[in-house]
N, C-alpha and C positions, 0 to 999 in steps of 0.2 A: 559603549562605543557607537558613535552615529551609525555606521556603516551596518553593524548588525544589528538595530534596529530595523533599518530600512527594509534589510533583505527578510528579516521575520516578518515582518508587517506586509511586504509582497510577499512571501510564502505563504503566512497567512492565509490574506485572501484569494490567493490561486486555491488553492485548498477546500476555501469555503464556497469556493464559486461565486466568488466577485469578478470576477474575467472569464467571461465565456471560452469553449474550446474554439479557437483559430482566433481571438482577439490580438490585435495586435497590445503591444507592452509598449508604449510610447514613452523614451526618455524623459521625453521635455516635460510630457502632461504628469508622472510620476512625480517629478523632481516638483513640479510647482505645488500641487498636494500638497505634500510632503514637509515642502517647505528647507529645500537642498539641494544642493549644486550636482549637477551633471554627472560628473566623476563618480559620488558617492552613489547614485541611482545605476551607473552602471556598473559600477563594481558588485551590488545589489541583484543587476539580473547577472549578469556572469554567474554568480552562487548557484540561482536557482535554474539556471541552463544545467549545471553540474549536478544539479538534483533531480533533472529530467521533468522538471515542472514547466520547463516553456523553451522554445527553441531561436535558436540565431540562426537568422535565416541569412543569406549571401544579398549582402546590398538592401537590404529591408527591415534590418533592426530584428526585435525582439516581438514575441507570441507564445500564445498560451498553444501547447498541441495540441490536434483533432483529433475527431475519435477513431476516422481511418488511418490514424496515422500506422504503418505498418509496425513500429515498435513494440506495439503492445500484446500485438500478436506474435511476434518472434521474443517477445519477456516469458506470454503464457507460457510457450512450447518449451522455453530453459529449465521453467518452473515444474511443469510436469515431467519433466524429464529426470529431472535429479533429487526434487522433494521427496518424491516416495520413494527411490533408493533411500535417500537418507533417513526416511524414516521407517523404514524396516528395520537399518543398520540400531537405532535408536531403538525399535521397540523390542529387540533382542537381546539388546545391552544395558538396557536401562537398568538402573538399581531401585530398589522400595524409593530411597530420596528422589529418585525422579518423577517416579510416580506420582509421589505427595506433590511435587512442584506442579506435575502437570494438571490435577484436579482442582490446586490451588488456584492455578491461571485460570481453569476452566471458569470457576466456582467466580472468581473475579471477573470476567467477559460477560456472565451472563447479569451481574448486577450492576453494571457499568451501561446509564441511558446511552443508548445510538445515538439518538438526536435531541437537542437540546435548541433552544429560542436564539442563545447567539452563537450556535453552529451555524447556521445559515441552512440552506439546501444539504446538504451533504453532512455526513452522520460527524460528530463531535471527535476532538484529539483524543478528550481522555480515554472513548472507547476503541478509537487507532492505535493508541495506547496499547490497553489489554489485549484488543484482536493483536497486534504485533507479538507481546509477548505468550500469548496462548501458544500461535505456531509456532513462533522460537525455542519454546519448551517442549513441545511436542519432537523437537528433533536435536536436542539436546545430550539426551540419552547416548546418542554416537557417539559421543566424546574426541569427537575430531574436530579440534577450532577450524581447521581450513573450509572445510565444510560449512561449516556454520561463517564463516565471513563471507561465504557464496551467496547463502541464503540473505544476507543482512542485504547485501550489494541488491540482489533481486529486488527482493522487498522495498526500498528504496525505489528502485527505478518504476515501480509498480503503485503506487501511493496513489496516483494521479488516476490511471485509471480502475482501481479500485474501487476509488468513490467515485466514481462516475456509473462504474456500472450497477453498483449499489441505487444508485439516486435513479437509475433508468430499469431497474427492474424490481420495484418496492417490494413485490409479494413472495418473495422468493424467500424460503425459509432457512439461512443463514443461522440461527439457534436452533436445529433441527441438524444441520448439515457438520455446525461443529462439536454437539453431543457426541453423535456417531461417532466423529473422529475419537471424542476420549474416550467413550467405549471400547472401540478396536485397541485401540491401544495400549489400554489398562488389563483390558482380556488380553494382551500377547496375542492378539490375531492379525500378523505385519500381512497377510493379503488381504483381508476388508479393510485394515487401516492404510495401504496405499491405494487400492479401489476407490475408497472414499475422499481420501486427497485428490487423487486426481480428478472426481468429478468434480469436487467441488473447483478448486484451478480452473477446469473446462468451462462452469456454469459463468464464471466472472468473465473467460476474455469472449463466451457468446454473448450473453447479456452484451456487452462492449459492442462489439459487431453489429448483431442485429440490431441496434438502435441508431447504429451508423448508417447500413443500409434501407432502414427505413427513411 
């Protein structure tokens, strides 16, 4: 289907950092790219509005969001708020089969390159991928979908600046920070495995920040 084409290939490179943060999304210039009419380009950003990848702004069309934009600071605070409940709930309840799941993901995040040649700036799907499903496994164990469609919805609105803070704070040890996590975990130790959720949550929306500020 044209249409989800379109809107992939702008998700895409919002993604990859082909449109800078505050860029505007210009219909016309998209549509001529592209090589398609008006309608189907903004049915296109419409999607990725809903994806939280760029914003409609009142009387100015379409843009990618900034990095002060206050959302991402009020996503962090949701996320540290309710992640490590849910994952105490999970590392309580979890069963051996969870466990295997969770080392699994691990075991698969750490062999999964970050960044790749046609990732662009910003670290590759496939390991958005694995990183997604490591923390989704990690709070799985709860066994409460509603919970876990909290978390998806977050995660989601959180994609964008993610990689951004990632791409604005290279040295920061991200395979260091998500071991820890499986270890608490695995050890049944739900206060360092929320301790360490939440710093790490905190390190991404600073990172974010302080690159803003700067």
């Amino acid at each position: 289907m044209l249409s989800e084409r379109v809107y992939v290939r702008l998700r895409d490179a919002i993604l990859r950092g082909d449109h800078a943060p505050g860029e505007a999304l210009k219909p016309q210039d998209l549509a001529r790219e592209q090589g398609v009419s008006l309608a189907v380009v903004r049915e296109a950003l419409v999607r990725v509005v809903g994806d939280g990848l760029a914003d409609r702004l009142h009387n100015r069309g379409f843009a990618v969001p900034v990095f002060s934009d206050r959302r991402w600071q009020e996503i962090a605070e949701a996320r540290r708020t309710i992640e490590p409940v849910v994952l105490r709930m999970s590392v309580q309840r979890g069963d051996i089969d969870w466990e295997a799941r969770v080392r699994a993901a691990h075991h698969r995040l750490t062999r999964t390159p970050a960044y790749t040649p046609e990732s662009g700036k910003y670290y590759s799907d496939a390991w958005a991928e694995a990183h997604r499903i490591f923390h989704r496994t990690l709070l799985e164990g709860c066994g409460n979908p509603v919970l876990l469609e909290t978390f998806d919805r977050m995660w989601t609105a959180s994609e964008l600046a993610r990689r951004w803070s990632a791409h604005l704070v290279p040295g920061r040890d991200g395979a260091g920070e998500h071991r820890r996590l499986e270890e608490a975990a695995l050890a049944r130790d739900a206060d360092t495995a929320a301790a360490v959720l939440v710093e790490h949550l905190t390190l991404t929306a600073t990172g974010l920040t302080g690159s803003a500020d700067a």
